[in-house]
N, C-alpha and C positions, 0 to 999 in steps of 0.2 A: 504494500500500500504506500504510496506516496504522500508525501508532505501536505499535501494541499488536499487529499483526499481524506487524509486523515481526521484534520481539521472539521473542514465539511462534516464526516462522518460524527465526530463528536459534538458537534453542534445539533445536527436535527437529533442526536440522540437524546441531549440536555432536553432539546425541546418535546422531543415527544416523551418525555420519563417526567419533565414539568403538564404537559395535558394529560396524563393519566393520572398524576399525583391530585392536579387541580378538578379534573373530575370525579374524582374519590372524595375529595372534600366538598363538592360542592352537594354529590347524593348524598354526604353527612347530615349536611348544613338543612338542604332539604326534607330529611327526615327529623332533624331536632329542632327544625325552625319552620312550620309548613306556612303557607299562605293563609289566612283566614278567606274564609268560604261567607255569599249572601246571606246563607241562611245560618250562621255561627249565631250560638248565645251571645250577650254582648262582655258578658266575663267572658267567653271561652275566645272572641275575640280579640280582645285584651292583654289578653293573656299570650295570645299568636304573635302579636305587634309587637310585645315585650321581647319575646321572643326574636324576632327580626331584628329587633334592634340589638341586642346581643348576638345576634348573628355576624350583622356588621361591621358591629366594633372587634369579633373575633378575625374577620377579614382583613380587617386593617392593621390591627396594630398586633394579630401574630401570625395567619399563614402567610398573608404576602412577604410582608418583610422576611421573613424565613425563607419562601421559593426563592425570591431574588438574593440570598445570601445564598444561599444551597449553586444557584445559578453561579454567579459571581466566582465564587469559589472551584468550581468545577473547571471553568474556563479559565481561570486562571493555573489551575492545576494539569490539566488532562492535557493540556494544546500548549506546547514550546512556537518561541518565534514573536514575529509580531501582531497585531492589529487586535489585543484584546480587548479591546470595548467597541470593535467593530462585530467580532465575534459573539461580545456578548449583547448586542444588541440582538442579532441575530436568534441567539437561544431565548432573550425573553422575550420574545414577540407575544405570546399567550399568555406569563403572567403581565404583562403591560396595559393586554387587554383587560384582563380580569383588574387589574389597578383601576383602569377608568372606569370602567360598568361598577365597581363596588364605591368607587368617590362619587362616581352622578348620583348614586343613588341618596348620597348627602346632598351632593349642591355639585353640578358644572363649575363652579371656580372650584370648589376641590379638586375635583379630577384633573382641571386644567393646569393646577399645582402641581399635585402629585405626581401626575406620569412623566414630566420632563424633571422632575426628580429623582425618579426612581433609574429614568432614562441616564441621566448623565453621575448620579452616584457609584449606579449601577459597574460602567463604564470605567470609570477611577477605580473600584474597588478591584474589578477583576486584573486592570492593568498592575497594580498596586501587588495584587495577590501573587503574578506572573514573574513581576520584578524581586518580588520576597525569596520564590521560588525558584527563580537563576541564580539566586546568592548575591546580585547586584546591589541591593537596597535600595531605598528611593534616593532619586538624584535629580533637583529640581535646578541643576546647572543646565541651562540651553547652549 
């Protein structure tokens, strides 16, 4: 296998080992967070909302953060060489998604925040992770 196929190789694998992961917790989320129904009691309703809403705040502030470190780390690990945050742009295309759809569902300037957050953290971290991993250090001489 070649260099660049490598690469490649471990990228769609990040990503599709992130869409399995991400849909294993979303049938979680679904079963411990169901939608409330027309015809709910208005406690059992309530009750569902509450629910959602701890649903979301479990989305944000721990599986995502966690894929996009789990990501991060991976490509910085797995793949020698250059362009690690072009790479890992690449692997988190699915959890980025999942970034925006779980912020809209706060408010569109969250989302609008968060994804070129997570986009350009994301980005540093793995290159960051790559450079630790050559034995280089970080070296922010140009």
């Amino acid at each position: 296998m070649t260099a660049s196929s490598r690469w490649i190789f471990v990228v769609v694998g990040i990503l599709l080992c992130s869409v399995v992961v991400g849909a294993g917790l979303l049938a979680l989320e679904a079963h411990l967070a169901p939608f409330p129904g027309s015809g709910d009691d208005p406690a059992v309703a309530d009750r569902k909302l509450d629910a959602l809403e701890a649903s979301t705040f479990r989305w944000q502030a721990i599986y995502l953060p966690l894929m996009q470190l789990g990501i991060c780390v991976g490509i910085g690990l797995l793949i020698s060489g250059r362009f690690a945050w072009l790479q890992n742009i690449g692997a988190s295309l699915y959890v980025l998604g999942l970034v925006f759809v779980h912020h809209a569902t706060v408010s569109f300037k969250s989302a609008y925040i968060f994804v070129p957050t997570y986009l350009a953290l994301g980005a540093v971290l793995a290159t960051v992770v790559r450079w630790k991993a050559k034995g280089k250090g970080v070296n922010f001489q140009f």
